[in-house]
LOLUMNU-885578 format. One record per residue (C-alpha): x negated, y, z negated; residue number from 0; residue in three letters. Coordinates in nm, 4 decimals, padded with zeros to 6 digits. Each point is the difference from the previous one (the first is absolute). Layout:
LOLUMNU-885578
<rec c1="X" c2="Y" c3="Z" nr="NUM" rest="ALA"/>
...
//
This chain:
LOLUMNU-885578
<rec c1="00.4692" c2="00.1791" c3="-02.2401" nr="0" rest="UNK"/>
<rec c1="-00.3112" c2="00.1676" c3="00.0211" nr="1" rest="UNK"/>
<rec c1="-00.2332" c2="-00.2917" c3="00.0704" nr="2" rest="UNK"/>
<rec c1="00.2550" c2="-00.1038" c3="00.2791" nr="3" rest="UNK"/>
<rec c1="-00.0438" c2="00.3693" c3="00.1405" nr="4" rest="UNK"/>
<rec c1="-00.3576" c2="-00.0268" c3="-00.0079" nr="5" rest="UNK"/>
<rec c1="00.0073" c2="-00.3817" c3="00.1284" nr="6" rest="UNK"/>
<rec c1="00.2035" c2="00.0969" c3="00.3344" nr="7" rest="UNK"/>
<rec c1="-00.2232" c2="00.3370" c3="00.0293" nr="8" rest="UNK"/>
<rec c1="-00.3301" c2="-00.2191" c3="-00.0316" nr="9" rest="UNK"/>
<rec c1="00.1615" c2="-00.2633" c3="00.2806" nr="10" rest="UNK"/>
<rec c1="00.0883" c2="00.2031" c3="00.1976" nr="11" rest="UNK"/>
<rec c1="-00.3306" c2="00.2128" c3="00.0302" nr="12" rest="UNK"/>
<rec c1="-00.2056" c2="-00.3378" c3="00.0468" nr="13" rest="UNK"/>
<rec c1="00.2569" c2="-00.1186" c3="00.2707" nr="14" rest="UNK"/>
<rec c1="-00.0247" c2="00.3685" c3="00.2047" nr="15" rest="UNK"/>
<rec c1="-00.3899" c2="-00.0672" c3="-00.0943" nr="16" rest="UNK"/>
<rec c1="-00.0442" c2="-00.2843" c3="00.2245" nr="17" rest="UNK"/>
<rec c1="00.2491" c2="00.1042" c3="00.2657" nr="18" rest="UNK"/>
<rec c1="-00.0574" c2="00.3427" c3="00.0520" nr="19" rest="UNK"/>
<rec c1="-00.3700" c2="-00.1010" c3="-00.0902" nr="20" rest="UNK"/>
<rec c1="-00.0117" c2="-00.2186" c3="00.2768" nr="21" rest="UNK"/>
<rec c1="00.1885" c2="00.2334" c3="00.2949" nr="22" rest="UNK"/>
<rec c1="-00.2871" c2="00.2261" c3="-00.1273" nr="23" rest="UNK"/>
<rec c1="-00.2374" c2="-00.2698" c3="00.0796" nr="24" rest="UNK"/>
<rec c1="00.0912" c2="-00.1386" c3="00.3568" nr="25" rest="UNK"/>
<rec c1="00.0867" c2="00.3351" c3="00.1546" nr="26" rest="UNK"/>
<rec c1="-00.2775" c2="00.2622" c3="-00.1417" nr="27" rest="UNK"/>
<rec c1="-00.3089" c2="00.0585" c3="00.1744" nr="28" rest="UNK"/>
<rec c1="-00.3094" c2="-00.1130" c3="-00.1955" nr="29" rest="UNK"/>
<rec c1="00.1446" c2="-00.2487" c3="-00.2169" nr="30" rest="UNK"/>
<rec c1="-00.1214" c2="-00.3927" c3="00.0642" nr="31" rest="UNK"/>
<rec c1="00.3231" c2="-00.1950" c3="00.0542" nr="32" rest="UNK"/>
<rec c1="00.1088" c2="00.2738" c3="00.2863" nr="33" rest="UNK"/>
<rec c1="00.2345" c2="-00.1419" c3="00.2608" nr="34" rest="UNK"/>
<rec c1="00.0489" c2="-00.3070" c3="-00.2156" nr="35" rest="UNK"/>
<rec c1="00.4066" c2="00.0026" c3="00.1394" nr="36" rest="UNK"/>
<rec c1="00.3177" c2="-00.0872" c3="-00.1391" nr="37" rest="UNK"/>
<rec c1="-00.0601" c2="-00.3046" c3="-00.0876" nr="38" rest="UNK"/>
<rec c1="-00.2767" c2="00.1482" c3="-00.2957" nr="39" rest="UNK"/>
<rec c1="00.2396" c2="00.2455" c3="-00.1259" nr="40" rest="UNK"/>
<rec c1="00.2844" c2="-00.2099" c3="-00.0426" nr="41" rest="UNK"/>
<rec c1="-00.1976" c2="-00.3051" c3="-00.1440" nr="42" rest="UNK"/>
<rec c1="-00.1464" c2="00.3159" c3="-00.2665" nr="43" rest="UNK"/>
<rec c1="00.3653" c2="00.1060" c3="-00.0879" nr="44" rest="UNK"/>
<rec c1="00.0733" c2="-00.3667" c3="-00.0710" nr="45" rest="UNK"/>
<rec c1="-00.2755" c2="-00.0672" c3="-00.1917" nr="46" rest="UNK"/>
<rec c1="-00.0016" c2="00.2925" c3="-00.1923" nr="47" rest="UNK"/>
<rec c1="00.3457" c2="00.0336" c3="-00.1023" nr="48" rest="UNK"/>
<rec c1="-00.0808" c2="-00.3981" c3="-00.1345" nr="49" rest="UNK"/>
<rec c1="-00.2905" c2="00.1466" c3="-00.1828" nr="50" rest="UNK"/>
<rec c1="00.2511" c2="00.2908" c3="-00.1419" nr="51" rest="UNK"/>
<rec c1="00.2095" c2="-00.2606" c3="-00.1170" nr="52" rest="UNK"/>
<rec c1="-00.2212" c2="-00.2351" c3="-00.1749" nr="53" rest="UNK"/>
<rec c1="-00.1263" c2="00.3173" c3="-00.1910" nr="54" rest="UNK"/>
<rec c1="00.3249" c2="00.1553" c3="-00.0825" nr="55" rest="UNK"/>
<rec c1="00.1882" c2="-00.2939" c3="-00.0019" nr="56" rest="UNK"/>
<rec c1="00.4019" c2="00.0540" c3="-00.0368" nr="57" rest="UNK"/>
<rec c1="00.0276" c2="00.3299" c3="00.1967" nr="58" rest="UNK"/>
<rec c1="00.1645" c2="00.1308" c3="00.2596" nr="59" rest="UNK"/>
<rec c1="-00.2255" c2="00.2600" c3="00.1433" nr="60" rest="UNK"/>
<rec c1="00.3324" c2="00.0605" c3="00.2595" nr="61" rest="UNK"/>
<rec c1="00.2573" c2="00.2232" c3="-00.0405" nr="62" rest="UNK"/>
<rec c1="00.2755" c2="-00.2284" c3="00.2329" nr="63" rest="UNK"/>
<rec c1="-00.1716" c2="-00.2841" c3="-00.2366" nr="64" rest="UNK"/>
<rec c1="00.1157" c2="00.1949" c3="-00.3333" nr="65" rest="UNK"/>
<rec c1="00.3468" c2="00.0969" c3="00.1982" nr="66" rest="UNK"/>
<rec c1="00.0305" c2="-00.3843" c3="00.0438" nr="67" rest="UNK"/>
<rec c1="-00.0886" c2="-00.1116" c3="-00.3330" nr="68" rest="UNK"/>
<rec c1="00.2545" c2="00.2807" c3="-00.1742" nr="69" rest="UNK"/>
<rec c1="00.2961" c2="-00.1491" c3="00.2072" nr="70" rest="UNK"/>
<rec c1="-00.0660" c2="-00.3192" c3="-00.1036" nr="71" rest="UNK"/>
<rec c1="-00.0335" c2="00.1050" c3="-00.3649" nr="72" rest="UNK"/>
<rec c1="-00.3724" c2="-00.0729" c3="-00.0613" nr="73" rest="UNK"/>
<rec c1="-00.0540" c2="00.3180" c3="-00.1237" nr="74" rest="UNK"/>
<rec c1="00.2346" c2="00.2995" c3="-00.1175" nr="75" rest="UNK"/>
<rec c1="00.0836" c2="00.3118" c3="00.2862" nr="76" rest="UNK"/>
<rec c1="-00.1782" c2="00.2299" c3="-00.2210" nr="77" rest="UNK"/>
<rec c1="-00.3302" c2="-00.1407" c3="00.1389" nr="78" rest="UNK"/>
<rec c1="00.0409" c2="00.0141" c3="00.3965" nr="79" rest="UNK"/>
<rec c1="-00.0710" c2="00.4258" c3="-00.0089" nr="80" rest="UNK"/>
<rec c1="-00.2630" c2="-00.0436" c3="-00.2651" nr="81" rest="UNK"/>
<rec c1="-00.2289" c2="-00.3724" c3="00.1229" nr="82" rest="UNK"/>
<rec c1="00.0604" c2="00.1893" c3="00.3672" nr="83" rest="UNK"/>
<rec c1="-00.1822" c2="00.3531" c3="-00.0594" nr="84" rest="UNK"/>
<rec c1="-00.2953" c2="-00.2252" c3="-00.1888" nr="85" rest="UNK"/>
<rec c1="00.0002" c2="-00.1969" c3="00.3261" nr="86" rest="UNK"/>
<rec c1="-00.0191" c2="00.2704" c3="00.2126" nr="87" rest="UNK"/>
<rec c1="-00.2309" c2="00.2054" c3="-00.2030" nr="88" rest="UNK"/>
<rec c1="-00.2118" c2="-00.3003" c3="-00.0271" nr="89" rest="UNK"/>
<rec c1="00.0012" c2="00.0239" c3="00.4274" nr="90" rest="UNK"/>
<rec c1="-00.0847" c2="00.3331" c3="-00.0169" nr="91" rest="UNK"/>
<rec c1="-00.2959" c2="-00.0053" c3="-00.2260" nr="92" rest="UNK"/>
<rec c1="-00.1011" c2="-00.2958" c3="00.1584" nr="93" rest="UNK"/>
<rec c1="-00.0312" c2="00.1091" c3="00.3532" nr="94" rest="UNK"/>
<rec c1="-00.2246" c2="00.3234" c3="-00.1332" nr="95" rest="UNK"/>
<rec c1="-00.1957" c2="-00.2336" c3="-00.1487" nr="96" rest="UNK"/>
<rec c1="-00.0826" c2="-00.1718" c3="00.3551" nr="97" rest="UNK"/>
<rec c1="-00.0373" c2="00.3439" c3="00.1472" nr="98" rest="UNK"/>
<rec c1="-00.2714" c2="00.0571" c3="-00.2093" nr="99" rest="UNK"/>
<rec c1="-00.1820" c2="-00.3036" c3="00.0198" nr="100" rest="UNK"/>
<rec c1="00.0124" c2="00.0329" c3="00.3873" nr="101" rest="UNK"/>
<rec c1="-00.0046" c2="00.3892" c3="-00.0161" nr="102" rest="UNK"/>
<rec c1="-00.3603" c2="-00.0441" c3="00.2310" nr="103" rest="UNK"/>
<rec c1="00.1749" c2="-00.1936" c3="00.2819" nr="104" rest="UNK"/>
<rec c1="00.2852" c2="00.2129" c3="-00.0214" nr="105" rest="UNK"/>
<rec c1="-00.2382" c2="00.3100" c3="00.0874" nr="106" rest="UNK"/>
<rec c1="-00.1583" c2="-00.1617" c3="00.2521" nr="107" rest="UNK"/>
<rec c1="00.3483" c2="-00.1309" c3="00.1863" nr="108" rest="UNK"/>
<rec c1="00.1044" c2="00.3460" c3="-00.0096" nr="109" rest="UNK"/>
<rec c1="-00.0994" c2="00.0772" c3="00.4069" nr="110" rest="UNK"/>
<rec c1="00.0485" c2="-00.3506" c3="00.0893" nr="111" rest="UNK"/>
<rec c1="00.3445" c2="-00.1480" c3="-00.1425" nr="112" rest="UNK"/>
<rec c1="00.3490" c2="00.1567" c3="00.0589" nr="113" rest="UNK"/>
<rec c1="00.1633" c2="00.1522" c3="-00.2894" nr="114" rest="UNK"/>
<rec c1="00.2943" c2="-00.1849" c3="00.0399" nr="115" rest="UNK"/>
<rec c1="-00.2414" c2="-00.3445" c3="-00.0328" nr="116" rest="UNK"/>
<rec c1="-00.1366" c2="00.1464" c3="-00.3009" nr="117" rest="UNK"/>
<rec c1="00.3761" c2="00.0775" c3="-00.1515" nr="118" rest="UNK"/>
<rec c1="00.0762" c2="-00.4076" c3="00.0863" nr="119" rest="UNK"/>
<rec c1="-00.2894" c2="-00.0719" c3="-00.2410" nr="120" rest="UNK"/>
<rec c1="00.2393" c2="00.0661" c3="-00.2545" nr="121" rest="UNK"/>
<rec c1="00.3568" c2="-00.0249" c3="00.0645" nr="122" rest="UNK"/>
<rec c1="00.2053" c2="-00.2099" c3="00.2792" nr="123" rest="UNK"/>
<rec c1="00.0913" c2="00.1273" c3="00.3394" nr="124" rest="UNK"/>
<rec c1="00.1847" c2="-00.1700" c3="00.2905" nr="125" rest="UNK"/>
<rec c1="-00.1661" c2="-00.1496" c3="00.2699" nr="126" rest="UNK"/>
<rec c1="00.2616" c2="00.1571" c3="00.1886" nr="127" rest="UNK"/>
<rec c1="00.2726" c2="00.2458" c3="-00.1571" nr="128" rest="UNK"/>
<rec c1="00.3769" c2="-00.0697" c3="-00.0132" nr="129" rest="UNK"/>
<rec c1="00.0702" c2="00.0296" c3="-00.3187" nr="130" rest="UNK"/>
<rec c1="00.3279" c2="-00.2048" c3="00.0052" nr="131" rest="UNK"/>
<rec c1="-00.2144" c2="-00.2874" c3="00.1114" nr="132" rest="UNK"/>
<rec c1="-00.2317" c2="00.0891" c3="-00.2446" nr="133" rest="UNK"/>
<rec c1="00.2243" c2="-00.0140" c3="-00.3028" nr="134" rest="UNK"/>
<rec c1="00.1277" c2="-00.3044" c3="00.0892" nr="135" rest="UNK"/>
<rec c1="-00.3556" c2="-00.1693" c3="00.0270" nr="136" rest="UNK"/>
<rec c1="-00.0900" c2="00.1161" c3="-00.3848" nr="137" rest="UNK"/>
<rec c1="00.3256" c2="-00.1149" c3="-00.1198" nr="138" rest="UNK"/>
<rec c1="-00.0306" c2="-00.3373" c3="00.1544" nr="139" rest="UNK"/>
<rec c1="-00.3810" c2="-00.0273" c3="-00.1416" nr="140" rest="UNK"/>
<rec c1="00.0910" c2="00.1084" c3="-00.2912" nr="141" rest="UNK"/>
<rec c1="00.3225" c2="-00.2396" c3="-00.0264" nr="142" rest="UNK"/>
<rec c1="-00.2388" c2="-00.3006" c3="00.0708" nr="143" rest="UNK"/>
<rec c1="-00.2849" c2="00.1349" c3="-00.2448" nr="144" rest="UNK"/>
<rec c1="00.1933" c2="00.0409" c3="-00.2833" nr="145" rest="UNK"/>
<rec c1="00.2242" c2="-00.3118" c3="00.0575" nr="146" rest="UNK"/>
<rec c1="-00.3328" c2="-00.2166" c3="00.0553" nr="147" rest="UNK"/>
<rec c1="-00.1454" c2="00.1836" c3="-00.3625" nr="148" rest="UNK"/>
<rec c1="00.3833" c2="-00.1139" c3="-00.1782" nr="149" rest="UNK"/>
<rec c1="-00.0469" c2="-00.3487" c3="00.1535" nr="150" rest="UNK"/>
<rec c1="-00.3300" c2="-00.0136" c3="-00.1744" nr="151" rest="UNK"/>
<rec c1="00.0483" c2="00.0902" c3="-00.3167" nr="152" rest="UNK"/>
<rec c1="00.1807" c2="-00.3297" c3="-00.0854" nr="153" rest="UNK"/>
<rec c1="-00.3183" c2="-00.1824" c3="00.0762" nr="154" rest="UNK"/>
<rec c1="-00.1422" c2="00.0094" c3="-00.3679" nr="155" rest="UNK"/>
<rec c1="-00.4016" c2="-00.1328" c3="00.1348" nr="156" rest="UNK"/>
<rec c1="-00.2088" c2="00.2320" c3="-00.0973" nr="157" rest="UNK"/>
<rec c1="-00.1701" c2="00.2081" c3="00.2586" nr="158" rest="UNK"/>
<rec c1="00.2928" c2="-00.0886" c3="00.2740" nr="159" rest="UNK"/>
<rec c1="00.1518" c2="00.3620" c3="-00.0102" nr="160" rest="UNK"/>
<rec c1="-00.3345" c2="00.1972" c3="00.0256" nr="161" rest="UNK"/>
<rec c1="-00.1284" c2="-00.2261" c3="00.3324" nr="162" rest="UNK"/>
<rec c1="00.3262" c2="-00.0386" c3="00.1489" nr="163" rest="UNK"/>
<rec c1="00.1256" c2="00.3547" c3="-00.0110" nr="164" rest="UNK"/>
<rec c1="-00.3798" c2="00.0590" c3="00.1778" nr="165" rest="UNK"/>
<rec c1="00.0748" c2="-00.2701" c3="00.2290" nr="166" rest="UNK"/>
<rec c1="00.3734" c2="00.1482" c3="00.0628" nr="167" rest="UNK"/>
<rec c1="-00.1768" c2="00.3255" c3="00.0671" nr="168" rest="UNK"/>
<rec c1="-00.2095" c2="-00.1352" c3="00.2414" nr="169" rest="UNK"/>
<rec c1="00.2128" c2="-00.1780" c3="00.2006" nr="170" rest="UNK"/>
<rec c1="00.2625" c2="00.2984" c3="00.0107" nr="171" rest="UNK"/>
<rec c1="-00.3020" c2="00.1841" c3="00.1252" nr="172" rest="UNK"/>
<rec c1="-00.0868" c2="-00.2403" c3="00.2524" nr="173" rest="UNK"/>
<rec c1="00.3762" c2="-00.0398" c3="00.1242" nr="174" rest="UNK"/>
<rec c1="00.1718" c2="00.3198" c3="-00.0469" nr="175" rest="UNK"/>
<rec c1="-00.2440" c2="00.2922" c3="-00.0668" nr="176" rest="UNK"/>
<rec c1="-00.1076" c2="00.1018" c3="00.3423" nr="177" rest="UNK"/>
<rec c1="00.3278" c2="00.2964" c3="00.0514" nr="178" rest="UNK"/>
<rec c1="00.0069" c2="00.1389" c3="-00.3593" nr="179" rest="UNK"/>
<rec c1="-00.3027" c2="-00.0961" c3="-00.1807" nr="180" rest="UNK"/>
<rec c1="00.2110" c2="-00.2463" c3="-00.2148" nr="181" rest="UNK"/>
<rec c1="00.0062" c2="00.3020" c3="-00.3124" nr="182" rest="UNK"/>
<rec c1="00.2018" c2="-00.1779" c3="-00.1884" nr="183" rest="UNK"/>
<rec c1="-00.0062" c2="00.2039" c3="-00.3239" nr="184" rest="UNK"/>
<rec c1="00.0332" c2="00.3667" c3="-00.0798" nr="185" rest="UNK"/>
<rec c1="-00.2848" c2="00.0199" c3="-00.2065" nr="186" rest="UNK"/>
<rec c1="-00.2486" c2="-00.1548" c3="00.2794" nr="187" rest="UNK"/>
<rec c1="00.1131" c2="00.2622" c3="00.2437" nr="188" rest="UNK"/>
<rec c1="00.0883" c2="00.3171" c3="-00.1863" nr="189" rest="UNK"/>
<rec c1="-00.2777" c2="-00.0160" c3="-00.2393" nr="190" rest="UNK"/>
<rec c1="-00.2641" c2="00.0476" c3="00.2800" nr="191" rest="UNK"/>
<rec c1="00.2021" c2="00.1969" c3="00.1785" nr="192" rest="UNK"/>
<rec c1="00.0240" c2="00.2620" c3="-00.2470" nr="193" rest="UNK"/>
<rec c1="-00.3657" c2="-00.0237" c3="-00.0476" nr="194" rest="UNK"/>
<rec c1="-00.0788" c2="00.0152" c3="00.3393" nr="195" rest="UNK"/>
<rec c1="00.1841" c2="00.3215" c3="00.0045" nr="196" rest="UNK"/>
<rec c1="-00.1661" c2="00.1738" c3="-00.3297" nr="197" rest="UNK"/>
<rec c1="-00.3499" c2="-00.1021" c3="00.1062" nr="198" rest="UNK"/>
<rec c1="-00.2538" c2="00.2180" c3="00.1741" nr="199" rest="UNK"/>
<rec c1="-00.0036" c2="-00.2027" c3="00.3335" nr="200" rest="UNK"/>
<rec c1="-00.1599" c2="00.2225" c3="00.2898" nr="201" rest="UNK"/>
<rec c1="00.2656" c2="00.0319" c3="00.3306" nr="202" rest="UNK"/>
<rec c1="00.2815" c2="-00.1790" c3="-00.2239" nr="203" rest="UNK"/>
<rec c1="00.2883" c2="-00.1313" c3="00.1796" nr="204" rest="UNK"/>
<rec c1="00.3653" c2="00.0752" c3="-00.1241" nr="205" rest="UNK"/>
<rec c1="00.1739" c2="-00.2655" c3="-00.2538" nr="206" rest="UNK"/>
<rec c1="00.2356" c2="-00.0790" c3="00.1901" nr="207" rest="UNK"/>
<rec c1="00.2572" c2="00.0199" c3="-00.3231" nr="208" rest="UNK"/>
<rec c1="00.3216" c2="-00.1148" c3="00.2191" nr="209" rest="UNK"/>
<rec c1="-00.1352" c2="-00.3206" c3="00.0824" nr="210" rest="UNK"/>
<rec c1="-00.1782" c2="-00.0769" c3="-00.3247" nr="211" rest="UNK"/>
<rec c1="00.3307" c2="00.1006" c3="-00.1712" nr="212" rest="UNK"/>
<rec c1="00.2335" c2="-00.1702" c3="00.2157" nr="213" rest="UNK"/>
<rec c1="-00.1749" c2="-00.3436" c3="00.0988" nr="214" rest="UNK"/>
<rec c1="-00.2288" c2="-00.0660" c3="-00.2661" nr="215" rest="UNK"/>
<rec c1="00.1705" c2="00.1784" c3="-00.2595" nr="216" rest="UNK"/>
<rec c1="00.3475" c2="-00.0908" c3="00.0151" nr="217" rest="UNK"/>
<rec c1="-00.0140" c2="-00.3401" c3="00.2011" nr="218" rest="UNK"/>
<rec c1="-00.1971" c2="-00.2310" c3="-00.2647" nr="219" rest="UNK"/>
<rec c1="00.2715" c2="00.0987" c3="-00.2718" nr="220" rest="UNK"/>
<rec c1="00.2618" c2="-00.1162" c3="00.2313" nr="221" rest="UNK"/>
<rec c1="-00.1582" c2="-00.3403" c3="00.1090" nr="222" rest="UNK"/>
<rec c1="-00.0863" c2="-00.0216" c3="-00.3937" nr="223" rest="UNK"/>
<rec c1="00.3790" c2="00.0540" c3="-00.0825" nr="224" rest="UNK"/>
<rec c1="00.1642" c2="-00.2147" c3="00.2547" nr="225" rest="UNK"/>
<rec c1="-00.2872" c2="-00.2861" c3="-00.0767" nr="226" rest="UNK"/>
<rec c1="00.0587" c2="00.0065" c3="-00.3755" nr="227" rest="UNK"/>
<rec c1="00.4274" c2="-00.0302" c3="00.0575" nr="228" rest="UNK"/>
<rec c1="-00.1174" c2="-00.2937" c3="00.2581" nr="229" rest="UNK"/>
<rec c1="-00.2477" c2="-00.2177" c3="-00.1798" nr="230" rest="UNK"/>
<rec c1="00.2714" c2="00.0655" c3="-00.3246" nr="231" rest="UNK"/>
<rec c1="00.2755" c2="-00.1153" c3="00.2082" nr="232" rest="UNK"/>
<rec c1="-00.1414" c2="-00.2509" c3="00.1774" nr="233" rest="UNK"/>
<rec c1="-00.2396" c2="-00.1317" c3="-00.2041" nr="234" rest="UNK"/>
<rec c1="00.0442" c2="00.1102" c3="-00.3453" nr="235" rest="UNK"/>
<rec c1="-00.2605" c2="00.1527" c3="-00.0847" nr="236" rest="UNK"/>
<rec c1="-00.0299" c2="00.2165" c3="-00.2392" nr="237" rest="UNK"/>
//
């Protein structure tokens, strides 16, 4: 139990590495990719949550993923609480770890980027709020990225799972994650939001806790439960 712990902590951290890393990277003032665009940051969250994966190998490093895998009896309910605070934990400790290595560019962004931007380094926000609408996005990504990760795991070539749930990523990106940020997953969001809020940014915007509660928080364990009963149903998987 322990190693698992530490296995979805350590995935988790690399995946918020990369992704927060590379928010950090395209939006801060001073760094060398700067104004790189979407298309950068989403190809990084793809290929880094591949990397995660071919590192880590069997983990979830997603609470909706753990939700998922407990209703379809891969592993016992006593897990979800515990594999879901390493995950989140992992986000946290992660995203202070990105502050630090860009703690130079952060300083010198401080008079020139809004502290809302700086707050969307780490956690999701809508490109435009109705939270409804909102919900309903993350639960449809989140039905589609966890039925697309179920579908995979019957392919038993290895290296399949690791690039296509980077390629899945991508393309959810690509097609769906210009109104919500495509979160996803608890962990990705929470964890950095939470740091975001104990670190010592200058001019720090709010949290924003009702969104990242409702939408990202709540959403991905619904499109996790509903895609689990689907692909079991429908498919049979298990």
């Amino acid at each position: 139990m322990i190693h698992e712990l530490i296995a979805e902590f350590m995935g988790t951290a690399l995946m918020i590495v990369f992704g927060v890393g590379v928010h950090c990277c395209t939006v801060l003032k001073g760094t060398k990719y700067r104004g790189s665009g979407h298309l950068f940051a989403i190809t990084t969250w793809g290929f880094g949550i591949t990397i995660s994966l071919f590192i880590f190998g069997n983990v979830c490093i997603n609470p909706a993923m753990v939700l998922a895998q407990c209703l379809l009896g891969n592993l016992p309910w006593m897990d979800l609480l515990p594999y879901s605070i390493a995950e989140v934990l992992g986000g946290i400790v992660a995203s202070i770890i990105v502050w630090i290595m860009y703690a130079d560019h952060f300083k010198a962004s401080e008079n020139e980027i809004a502290p809302i931007t700086i707050r969307n380094l780490f956690s999701t926000s809508p490109g435009i709020r109705n939270l409804p609408r909102n919900f309903f996005v993350e639960f449809l990504d989140t039905f589609i990225f966890i039925s697309g990760i179920l579908a995979m795991s019957s392919i038993k070539t290895p290296g399949v799972m690791p690039i296509g749930v980077g390629l899945l990523v991508w393309s959810i990106g690509m097609g769906l994650g210009g109104t919500t940020g495509f979160a996803m997953n608890l962990a990705r969001d929470m964890g950095p939001r939470i740091a975001h809020a104990i670190l010592p940014i200058a001019n720090k915007a709010n949290s924003d806790w009702q969104y990242g509660i409702i939408v990202p928080g709540i959403a991905p364990f619904l499109g996790a439960a509903c895609s689990a009963l689907f692909m079991h149903c429908f498919f049979g998987i298990d």
